[in-house]
Structure formats: structure tokens, C-alpha cells
C-alpha positions as CSV (number, residue, x, y, z in Angstrom):
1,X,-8.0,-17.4,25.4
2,X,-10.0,-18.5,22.3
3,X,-12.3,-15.8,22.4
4,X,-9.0,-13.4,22.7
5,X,-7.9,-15.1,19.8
6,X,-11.3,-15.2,17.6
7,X,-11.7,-11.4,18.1
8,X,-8.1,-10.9,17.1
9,X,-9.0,-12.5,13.5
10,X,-12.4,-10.9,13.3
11,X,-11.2,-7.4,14.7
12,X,-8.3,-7.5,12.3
13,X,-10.4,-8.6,9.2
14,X,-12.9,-5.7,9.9
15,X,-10.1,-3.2,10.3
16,X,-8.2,-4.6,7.5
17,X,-11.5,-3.7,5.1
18,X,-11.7,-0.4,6.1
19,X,-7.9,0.3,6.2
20,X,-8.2,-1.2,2.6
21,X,-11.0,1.4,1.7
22,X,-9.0,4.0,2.9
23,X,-5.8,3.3,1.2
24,X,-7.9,3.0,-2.0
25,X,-9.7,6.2,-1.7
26,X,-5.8,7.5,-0.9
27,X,-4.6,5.7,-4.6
28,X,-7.1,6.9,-6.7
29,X,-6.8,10.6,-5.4
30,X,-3.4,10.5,-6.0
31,X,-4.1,9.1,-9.4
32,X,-6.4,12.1,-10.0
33,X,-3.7,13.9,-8.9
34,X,-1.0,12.5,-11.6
35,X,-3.3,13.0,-13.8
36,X,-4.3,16.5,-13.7
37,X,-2.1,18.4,-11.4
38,X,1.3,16.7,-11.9
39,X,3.5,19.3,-12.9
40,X,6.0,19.6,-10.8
41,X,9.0,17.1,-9.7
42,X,8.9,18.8,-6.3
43,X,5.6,19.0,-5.7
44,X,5.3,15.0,-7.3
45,X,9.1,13.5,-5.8
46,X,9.5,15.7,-3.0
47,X,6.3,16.0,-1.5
48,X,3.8,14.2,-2.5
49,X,5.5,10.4,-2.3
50,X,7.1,11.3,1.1
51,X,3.7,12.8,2.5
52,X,1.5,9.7,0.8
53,X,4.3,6.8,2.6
54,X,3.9,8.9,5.9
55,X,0.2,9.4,6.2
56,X,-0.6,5.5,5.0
57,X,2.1,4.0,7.6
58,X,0.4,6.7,10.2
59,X,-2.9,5.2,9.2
60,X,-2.0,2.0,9.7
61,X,0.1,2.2,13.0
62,X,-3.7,3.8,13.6
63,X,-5.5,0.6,12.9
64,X,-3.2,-1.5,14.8
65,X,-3.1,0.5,18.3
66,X,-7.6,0.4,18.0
67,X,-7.1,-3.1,17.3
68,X,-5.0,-4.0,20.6
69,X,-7.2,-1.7,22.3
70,X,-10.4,-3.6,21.1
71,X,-9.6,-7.0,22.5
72,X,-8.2,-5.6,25.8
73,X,-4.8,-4.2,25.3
74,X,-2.4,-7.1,25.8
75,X,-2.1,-9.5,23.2
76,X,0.4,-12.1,22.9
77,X,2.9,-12.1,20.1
78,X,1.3,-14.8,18.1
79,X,-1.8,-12.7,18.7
80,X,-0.1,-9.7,17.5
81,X,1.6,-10.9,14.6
82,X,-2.1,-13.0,13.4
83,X,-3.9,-9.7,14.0
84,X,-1.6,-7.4,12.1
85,X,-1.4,-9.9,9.4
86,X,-4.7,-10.5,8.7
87,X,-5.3,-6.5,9.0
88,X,-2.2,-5.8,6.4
89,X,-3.5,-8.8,4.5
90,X,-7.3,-7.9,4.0
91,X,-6.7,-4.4,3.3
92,X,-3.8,-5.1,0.8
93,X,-6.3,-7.8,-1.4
94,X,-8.9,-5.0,-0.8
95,X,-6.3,-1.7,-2.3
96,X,-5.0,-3.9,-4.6
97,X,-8.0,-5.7,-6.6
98,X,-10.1,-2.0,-6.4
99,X,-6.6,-0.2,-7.9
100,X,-6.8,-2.8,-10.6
101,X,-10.8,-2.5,-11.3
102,X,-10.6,1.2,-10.9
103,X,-8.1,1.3,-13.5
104,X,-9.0,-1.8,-16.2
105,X,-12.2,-1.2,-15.8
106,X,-13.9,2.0,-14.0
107,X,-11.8,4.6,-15.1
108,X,-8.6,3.5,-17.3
109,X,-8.6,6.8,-19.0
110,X,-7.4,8.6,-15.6
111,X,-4.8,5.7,-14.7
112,X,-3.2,6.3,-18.5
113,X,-3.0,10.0,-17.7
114,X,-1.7,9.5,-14.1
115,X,0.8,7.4,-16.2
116,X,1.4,9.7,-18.2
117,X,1.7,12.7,-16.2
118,X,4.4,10.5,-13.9
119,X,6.3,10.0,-16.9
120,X,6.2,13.9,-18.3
121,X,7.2,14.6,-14.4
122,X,10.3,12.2,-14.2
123,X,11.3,13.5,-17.6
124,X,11.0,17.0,-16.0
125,X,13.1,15.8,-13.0
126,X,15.7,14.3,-15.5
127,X,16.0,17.2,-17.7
128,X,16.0,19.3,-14.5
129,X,19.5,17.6,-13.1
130,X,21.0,18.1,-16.8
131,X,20.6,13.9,-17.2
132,X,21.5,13.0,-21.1
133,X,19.1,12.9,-23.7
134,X,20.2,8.8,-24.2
135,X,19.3,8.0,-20.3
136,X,16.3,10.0,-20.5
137,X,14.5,8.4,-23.5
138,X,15.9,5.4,-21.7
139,X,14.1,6.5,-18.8
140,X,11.1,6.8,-19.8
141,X,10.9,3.8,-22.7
142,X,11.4,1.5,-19.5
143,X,8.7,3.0,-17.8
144,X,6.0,3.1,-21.0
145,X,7.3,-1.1,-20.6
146,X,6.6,-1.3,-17.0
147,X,3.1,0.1,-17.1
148,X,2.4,-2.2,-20.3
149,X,3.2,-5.3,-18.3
150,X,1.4,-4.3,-15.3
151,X,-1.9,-3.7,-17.6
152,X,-1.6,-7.5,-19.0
153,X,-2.3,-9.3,-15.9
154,X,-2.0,-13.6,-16.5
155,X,-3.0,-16.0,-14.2
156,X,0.6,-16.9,-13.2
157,X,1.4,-13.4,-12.5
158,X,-1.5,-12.8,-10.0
159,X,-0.6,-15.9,-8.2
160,X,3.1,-15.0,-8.0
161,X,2.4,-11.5,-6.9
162,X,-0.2,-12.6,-4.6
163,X,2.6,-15.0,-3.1
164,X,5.2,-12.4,-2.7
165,X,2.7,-10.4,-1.1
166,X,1.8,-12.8,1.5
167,X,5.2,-13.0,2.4
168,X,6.1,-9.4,2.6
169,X,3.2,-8.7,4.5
170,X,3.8,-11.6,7.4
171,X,7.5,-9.7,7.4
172,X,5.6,-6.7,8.2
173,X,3.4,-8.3,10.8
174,X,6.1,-9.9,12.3
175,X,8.2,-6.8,12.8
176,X,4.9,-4.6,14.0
177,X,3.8,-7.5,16.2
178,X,7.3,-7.4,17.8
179,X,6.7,-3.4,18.5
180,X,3.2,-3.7,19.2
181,X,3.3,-7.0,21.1
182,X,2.1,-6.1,25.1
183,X,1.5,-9.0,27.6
184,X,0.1,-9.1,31.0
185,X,2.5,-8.9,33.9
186,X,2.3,-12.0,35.8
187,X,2.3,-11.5,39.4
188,X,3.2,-14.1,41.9
């Protein structure tokens, strides 16, 4: 049973880095994308955030049917939920902290024009559904704020983030783990 359990934590750990990887090449295309090519509200709203959602949560229903499969195909549910948490959790420290480099440090220029290029895209949308001038500028003065406060990361921030992260993930797991959770049948 340990060695069931040891190669749930280091199946899910490896997994998690390359699920990590993956979801960070995914983010910065998609900030390329913002950046260069965002033009349209449909194509941006309509297509691109339902496809991006669809294709990560494929990805990672992916990751967690190889891991079962790795260890042997039946896994408790405290193996389960340990696996898909420490998978969720690597590759979420991995996305996020490589989003943040690539954009502080790598490239920032691409990240303010993926910025933006969202911003001249929701304005599009607004002006598009005949939304007031007021609720527009509105609109978009709360999103110039939001991206502001997101660049100015404090040490209190990071640690309250990374908590709210670690709960929202175990959620996940624990959901996942109940879907994904397959035990031996006992026979007498």
C-alpha cells in the first residue's frame, strides 16, 4: 500500500510539471494572441475563452486518467484526491510563477499589449451591445486598475493568493477524486 501511495505523490508531481508547462505554453500563446490578433469580441469572448476553458480541463481530465492508469488503475479516494492535488497543485505553482516571470520580467511588453488589446476588445463588445458611454469608460478604468494591482505583487498578497489557491485546488481534487476514484472489488 505505501508504494501505491509513494507513486501516487511522485506520479502526480511529475504530471503536475508537465501539465504546468503545458498550461503555460497555452497562457503565453494566448497572450500573443491578445496582443496581436485580438480584434474581434467573437473571435476573443465567444471563441477563444470557451475553446481555451475546454481544451485545459480536457488536458487535465488527460493527466489524471494516465495517472490512475500509472499506478494500476484503482486508487482509493484518499489516493485519488492526494494525486489530483498534488498534480492540480504543482502545475498551478508552475503556470502561475512562469505567467508572472514571463510577464515582469521576459517579455512585459507583450503582456501590456495582450492588456491592452483585451481592453480595446471589451470596449468593442460594449460599444457593440449599444452599452453607455459612462459604463464603458467605467468599464474599462476598472480594468486599467485591475491589471495595475495585479503587476504590484507584495509579500502579503502572494501568500494570500497562494492560500486561496490551495484551497480551491483541494476543492477541485476532491470533486475529481470523487469522479475518478476506482477501487478493487473485493471478492469473498
Amino acid at each position: 500500500m505505501e508504494d501505491i501511495n509513494s507513486a501516487v505523490r511522485k506520479q502526480g508531481a511529475l504530471r503536475g510539471v508537465l501539465f504546468g508547462l503545458i498550461m503555460l505554453a497555452i497562457d503565453i500563446l494566448k497572450l500573443y494572441y491578445l496582443a496581436y490578433w485580438a480584434k474581434s469580441p467573437i473571435n476573443t469572448f465567444i471563441i477563444l475563452y470557451p475553446v481555451y476553458y475546454i481544451v485545459l480541463f480536457g488536458i487535465a481530465l488527460f493527466f489524471i486518467s494516465g495517472l490512475r492508469n500509472k499506478i494500476g488503475r484503482y486508487w482509493t479516494l484518499k489516493q485519488a484526491i492526494t494525486g489530483i492535488f498534488i498534480l492540480l497543485f504543482v502545475s498551478s505553482v508552475i503556470w502561475n510563477n512562469g505567467l508572472t516571470l514571463f510577464s515582469a520580467k521576459i517579455n512585459p511588453d507583450v503582456a501590456q499589449k495582450a492588456h491592452v488589446g483585451f481592453v480595446e476588445t471589451r470596449r468593442a463588445a460594449m460599444l457593440s451591445q449599444k452599452q453607455p458611454v459612462e459604463k464603458i469608460n467605467k468599464e474599462v478604468k476598472n480594468m486599467n486598475e485591475n491589471f495595475s494591482a495585479g503587476s504590484h505583487m507584495t509579500v502579503a498578497s502572494f501568500f494570500s493568493s497562494l492560500f486561496i489557491s490551495i484551497i480551491l485546488v483541494f476543492a477541485v481534487s476532491a470533486l475529481l477524486g470523487v469522479l475518478f476514484k476506482r477501487e478493487r472489488v473485493v471478492s469473498q
